[in-house]
Structures are given as C-alpha cells and as structure tokens.
C-alpha positions in Angstrom: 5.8 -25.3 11.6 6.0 -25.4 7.7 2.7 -24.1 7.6 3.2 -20.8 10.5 6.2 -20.1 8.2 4.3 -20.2 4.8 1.8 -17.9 6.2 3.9 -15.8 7.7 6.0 -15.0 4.6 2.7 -14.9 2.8 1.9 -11.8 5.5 5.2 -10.6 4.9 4.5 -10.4 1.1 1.5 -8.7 1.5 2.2 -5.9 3.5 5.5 -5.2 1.5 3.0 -4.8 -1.6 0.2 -2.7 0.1 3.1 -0.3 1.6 4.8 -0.5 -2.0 2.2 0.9 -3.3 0.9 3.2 -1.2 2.3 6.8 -2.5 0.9 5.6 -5.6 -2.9 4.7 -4.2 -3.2 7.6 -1.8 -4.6 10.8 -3.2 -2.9 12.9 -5.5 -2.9 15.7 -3.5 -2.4 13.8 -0.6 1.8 12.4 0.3 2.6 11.1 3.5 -1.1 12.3 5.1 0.2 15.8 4.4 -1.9 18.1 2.1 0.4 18.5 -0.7 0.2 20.2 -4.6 -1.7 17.5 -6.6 1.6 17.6 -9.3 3.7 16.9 -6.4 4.5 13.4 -7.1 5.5 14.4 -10.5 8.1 16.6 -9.5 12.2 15.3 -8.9 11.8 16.1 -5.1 8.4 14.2 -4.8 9.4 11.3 -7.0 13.0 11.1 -4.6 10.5 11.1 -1.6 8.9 8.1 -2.6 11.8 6.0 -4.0 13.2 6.7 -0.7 10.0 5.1 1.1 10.2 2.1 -1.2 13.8 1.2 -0.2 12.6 1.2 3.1 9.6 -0.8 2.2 12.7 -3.5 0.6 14.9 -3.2 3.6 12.4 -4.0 6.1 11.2 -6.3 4.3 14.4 -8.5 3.9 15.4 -8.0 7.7 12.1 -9.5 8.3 12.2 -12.7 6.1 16.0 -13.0 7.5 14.5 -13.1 10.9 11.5 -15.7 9.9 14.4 -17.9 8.0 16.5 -18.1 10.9 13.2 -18.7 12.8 13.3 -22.1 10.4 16.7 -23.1 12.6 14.9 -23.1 16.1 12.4 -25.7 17.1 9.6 -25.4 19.7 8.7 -22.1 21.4 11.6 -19.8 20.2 10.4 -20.5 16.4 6.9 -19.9 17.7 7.6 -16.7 19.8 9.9 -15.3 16.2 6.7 -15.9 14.0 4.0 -14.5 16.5 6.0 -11.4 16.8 6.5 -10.7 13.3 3.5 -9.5 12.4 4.2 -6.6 15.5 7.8 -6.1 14.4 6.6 -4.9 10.9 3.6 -3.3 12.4 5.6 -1.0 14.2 9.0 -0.3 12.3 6.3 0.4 9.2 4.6 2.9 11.6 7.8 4.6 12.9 9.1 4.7 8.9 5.8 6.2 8.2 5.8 9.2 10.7 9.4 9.9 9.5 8.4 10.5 6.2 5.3 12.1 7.3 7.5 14.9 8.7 9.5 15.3 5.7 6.6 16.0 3.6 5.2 18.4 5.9 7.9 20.9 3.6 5.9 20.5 0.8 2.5 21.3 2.5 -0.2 24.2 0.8 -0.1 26.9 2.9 -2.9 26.9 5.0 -6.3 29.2 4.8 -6.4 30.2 8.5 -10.4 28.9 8.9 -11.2 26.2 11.6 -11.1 23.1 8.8 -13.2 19.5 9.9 -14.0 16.5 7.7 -17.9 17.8 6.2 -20.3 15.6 7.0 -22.5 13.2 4.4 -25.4 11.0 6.5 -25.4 7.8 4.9 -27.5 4.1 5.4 -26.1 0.9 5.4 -28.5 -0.1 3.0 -27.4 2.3 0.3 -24.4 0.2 -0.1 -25.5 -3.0 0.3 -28.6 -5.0 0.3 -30.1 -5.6 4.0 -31.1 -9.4 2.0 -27.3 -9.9 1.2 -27.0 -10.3 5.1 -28.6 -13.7 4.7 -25.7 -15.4 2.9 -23.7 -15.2 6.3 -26.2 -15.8 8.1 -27.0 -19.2 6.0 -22.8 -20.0 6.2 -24.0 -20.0 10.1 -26.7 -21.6 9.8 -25.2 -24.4 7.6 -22.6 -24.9 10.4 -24.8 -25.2 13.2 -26.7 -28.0 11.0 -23.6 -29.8 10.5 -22.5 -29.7 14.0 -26.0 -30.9 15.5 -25.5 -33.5 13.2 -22.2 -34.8 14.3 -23.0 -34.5 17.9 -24.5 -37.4 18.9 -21.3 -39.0 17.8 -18.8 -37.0 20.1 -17.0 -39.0 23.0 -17.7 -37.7 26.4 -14.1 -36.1 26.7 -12.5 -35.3 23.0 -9.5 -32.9 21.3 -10.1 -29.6 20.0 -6.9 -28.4 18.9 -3.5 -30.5 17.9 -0.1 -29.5 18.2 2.2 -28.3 14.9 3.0 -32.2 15.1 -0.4 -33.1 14.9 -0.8 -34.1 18.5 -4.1 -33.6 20.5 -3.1 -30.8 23.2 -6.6 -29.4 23.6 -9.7 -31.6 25.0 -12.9 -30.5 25.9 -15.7 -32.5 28.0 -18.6 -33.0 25.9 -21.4 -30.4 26.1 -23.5 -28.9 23.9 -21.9 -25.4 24.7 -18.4 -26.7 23.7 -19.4 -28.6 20.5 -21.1 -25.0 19.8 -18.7 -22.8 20.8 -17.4 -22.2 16.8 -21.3 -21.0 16.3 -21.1 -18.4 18.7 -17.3 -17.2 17.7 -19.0 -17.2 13.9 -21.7 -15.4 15.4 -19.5 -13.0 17.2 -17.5 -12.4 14.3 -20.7 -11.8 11.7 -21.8 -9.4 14.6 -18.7 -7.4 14.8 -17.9 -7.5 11.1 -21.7 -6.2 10.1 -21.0 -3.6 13.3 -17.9 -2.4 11.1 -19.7 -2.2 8.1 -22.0 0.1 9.7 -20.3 2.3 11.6 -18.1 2.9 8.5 -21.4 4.6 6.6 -21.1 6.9 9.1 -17.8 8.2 8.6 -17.8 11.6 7.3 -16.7 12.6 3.9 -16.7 14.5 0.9 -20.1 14.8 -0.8 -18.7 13.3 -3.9 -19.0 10.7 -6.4 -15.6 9.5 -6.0 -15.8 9.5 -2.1 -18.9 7.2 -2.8 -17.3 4.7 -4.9 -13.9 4.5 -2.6 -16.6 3.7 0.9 -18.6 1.1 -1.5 -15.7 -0.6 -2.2 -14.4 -0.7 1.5 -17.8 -2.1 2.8 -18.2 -4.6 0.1 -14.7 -5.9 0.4 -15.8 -6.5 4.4 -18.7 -7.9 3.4 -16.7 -10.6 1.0 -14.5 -11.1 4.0 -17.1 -11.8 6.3 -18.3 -14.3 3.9 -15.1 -16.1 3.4 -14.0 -15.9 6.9 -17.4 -17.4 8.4 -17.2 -20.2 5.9 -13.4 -21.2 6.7 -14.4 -21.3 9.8 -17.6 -23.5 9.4 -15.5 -26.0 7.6 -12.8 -25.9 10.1 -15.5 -26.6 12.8 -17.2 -29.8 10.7 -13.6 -31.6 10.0 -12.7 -31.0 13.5 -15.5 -32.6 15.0 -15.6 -35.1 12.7 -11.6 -36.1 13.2 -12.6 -36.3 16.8 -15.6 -38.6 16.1 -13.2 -40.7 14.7 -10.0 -40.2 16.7 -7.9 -39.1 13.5 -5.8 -35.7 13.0 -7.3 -32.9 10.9 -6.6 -34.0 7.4 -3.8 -32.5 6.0 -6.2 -30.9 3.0 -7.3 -28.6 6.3 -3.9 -26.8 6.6 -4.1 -25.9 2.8 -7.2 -24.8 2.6 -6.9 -22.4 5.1 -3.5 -20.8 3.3 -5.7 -20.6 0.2 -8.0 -18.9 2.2 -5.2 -16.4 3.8 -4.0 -15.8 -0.1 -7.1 -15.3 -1.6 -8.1 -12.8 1.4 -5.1 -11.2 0.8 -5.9 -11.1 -2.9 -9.4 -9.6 -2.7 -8.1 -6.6 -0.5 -5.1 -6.0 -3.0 -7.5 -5.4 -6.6 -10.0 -4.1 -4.7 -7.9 -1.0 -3.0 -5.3 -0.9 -6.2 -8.8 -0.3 -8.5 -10.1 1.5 -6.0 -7.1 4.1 -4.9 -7.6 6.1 -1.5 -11.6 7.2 -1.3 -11.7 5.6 -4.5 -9.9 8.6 -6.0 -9.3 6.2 -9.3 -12.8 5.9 -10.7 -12.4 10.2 -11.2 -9.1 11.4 -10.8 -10.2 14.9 -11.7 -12.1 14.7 -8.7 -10.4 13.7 -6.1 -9.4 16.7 -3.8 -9.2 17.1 0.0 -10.7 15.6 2.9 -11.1 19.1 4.5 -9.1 17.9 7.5 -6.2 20.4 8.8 -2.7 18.2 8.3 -1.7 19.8 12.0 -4.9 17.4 13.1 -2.8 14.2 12.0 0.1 13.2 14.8 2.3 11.3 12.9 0.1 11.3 9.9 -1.1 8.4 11.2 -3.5 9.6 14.6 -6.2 12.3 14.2 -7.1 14.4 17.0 -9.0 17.4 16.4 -11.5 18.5 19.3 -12.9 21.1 16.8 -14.3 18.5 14.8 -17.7 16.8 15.8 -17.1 13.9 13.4 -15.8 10.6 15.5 -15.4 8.7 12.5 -13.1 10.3 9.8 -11.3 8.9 6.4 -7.7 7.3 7.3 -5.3 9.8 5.6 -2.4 6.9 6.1 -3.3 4.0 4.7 -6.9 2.4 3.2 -10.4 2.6 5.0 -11.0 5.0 8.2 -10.2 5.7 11.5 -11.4 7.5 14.6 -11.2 10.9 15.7 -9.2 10.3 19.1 -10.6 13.7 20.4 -14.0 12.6 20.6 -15.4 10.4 23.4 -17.8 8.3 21.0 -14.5 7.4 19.6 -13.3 5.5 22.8 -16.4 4.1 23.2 -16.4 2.6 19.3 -12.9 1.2 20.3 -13.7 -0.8 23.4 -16.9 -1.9 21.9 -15.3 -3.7 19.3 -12.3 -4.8 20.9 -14.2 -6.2 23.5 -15.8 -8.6 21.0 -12.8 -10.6 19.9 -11.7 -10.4 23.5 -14.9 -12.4 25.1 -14.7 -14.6 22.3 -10.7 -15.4 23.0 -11.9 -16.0 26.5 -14.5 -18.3 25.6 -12.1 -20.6 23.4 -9.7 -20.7 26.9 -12.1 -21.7 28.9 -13.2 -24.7 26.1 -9.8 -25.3 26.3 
C-alpha cells in the first residue's frame, strides 16, 4: 500500500506541474485552444485568466491528495478502489476546468477571416526523425529478456506465482508452459509494436511547414522513443526477478518496488524538460515564429475535441495540451483509435487468462 500511495502522489505531483504550466507552454497566440492576440497573456485581463486557472490547478490538487490521505486510513479494497480512481477523478475535473476556461477565452478570440480554415499539410517519414537502426536498442531490451527467460526456464516448478499481493503474498499462479513463462515477451513485444505504431502515425500529423513545428514533432517522437526504451527494460527486469523469485519460492525483492518508482519519476521527469524546453510545437526554439495551426477555434468542442469534416487531415496538433490528437470527423480517425486501443486490450486479456 505504501508503495500505490507513493506513486499515486507522485502522479498527483505531476499533473499539477504539467497543468501549472500549461498557459505558459502553449503558444503565444494560442490561450485556452482559442486563437488569441500573441500579447494577450501580457495584458491584466489575460494574466487574471491564468492566475485564475492556476488556483484551480492548487485546489484540485489538494482535494485530491486529501482524498489519497484519507485513502491511507482504509485497508483492503476501499484504499485500493480510492487510488485506482484517482487518476480518473483528476482526469476529468481537469477536463471539465479546462472547457470552462476554454469558453471564457473565446472573448478574447481574432476575429475570424470568413475562408474555410484546415490544419496544412507537411508529408513527413519516420525516418527523418529518427534513425530506422535506433529501433534495434528495443528490440535488443527484447531480445535480452527473452535470453534471460529461456535461461531461467528449465528451473520453473510445474505450477508457480506470478503476481503477489500488497502484503507480499502469492495470489497469482500459473501452470508451467512455455507460453506463460513468455507471456512478458509478447506484452514487451506488443508494447514496442504499439509504441513504434505511435511514433509513426504522429509523422503524419499535419502541421505548419516550419522550423519550429519541426523541432516541437522531433521532440514528441524522441521523447516516445526514450519511453519505449525505459518502459521495455522495466519491464524485462521485472520479468527476470519474477521468474527468478519463483524458482526459488521467495517474494520479489523489495529493491523491485523501488526501482519501478524511480522508473515512474524519471518517466515523469524526461516528459517534464522535454515539453518545458520544448513549449507547444516547439514554439520555444523560435518564438518569433510560432503562429497558428490554421485550424478554425469553432472546430475545437471544448477546446479539447476537434471535429471539422472540412478538413481531410485525421491526425491534427492537440491545441489543449502536448502532442496531437485526431480529427473525430474523419473515419480514419476511428479506425486509428480502435487499432491502438485494441493492443493494450488483447494484451490485458492475455495476462487474465495467465492468471
């Protein structure tokens, strides 16, 4: 429990910064998803705007560790149910916030030109931004794993754990097979797949033809690369000392639990410099040229969803937030979504059926 509670307030901590923040790393001439003045955040009604949304930011954020410190008073499933639904709470009150706020800044939108406005489109390779031969670091974390777990298998006892309790007690057991001792191969696999999928749908977002545009989508796909990297790894580790604990009939060390909140922090850490250097579409590296997505703001419900059936482009720059989002207008869209939601979903199903 100790440990679901340090991670959670670690979440909690995290979010509250990136939402901080986030006036400040968005566009200049962009508040709230709303095309705005770029000197509006300068001015006393702009500047009252965002000290507003920071309040907010410190008011959800204390409701939310009240709630996670009074989860520290329960035992058993209530505490459980409290932490796994933080993450949701703040996900939506943060949302709702957002598309209050969204509205208010409507009033300071630029008047718009009257012509039929989509986000231009710049064809781009996943190989401009990264290396194909980078893709074999991943795929050596793999294939480290699977070396380690061949090696370990003779050892396995025809039925043995696979997961343990927040006491530390076996609750999980598989019966020994070569699919179940290789079952965290495939869920690496799955996640390199889906991960590298990411990566290359995001080249084909569209986007300004610019230099800044550029630097803020080669920092968005190498940052998923470096997460791909650390979350295959954790997980290959994970895999070897739990196999191993098996062999032996011993818990997880305890120096598993605290590597994987390292891991959580430095994740968390890599995202934060990289999108504070960064900015919005990398508006930072040139902040003289960072103007417009050439999206209409009546396209953005909420400032959060775009839908804009004049638009060809499926895949469009996130106007709320850091990376991109889908056009919701456009059937290729859907299709994108399912695809990779279905990923995580088979690979959930598999872990069950271990179970």
């Amino acid at each position: 429990m100790p440990y679901l509670i340090s991670v959670s307030f670690i979440l909690l901590a995290f979010i509250a910064i990136m939402e901080w923040l986030l006036p400040t790393l968005q566009r200049p001439d962009n508040l709230f998803s709303v095309t705005v003045a770029p000197d509006t955040k300068r001015h006393p009604e702009g500047r009252a705007m965002i000290a507003r949304w920071r309040i907010s930011v410190v008011a959800t954020t204390i409701i939310c560790a009240l709630l996670m410190v009074l989860a520290i008073y329960f035992t058993g499933q209530a505490a459980l149910l409290i932490l796994t639904l933080m993450p949701v709470a703040i996900a939506l009150s943060q949302t709702v916030i957002y598309t209050l706020f969204h509205h208010q800044a409507l009033a300071f939108s630029l008047p718009s030109s009257g012509e039929e406005r989509t986000a231009p489109l710049v064809p781009r390779r996943y190989a401009e931004y990264l290396a194909p031969w980078w893709e074999a670091v991943p795929l050596a974390i793999i294939g480290a794993s699977t070396a380690a777990i061949a090696w370990l298998y003779p050892g396995l006892p025809a039925v043995y754990p696979i997961h343990w309790d927040l006491n530390g007690q076996a609750n999980g057991f598989a019966t020994k097979s070569i699919a179940s001792a290789f079952l965290p191969i495939w869920i690496q696999l799955a996640i390199w797949l889906l991960l590298t999928g990411i990566g290359v749908l995001l080249v084909q977002a569209r986007m300004a033809s610019t230099s800044v545009r550029q630097v803020g989508r080669r920092t968005m796909i190498r940052v998923l690369f470096i997460l791909k990297a650390l979350i295959l790894t954790q997980l290959g580790v994970v895999a070897v000392v739990t196999t191993k604990s098996a062999i032996q009939g011993t818990q997880p060390s305890g120096a598993v639990l605290g590597m994987t909140l390292g891991f959580v922090i430095v994740v968390f850490a890599v995202v934060l410099v990289a999108f504070v250097r960064a900015g919005q579409s990398g508006w930072r590296s040139d902040p003289s040229a960072a103007r417009g997505d050439g999206m209409p703001d009546s396209a953005w419900i909420g400032g959060i969803i775009y839908f804009n059936p004049a638009d060809s482009a499926w895949l469009v720059e996130r106007r709320g937030g850091y990376g991109y989002t889908f056009n919701f207008a456009r059937p290729q869209s859907w299709l994108a979504l399912i695809g990779i939601l279905l990923i995580p979903v088979v690979t959930i199903l598999l872990g069950i059926k271990r179970h």
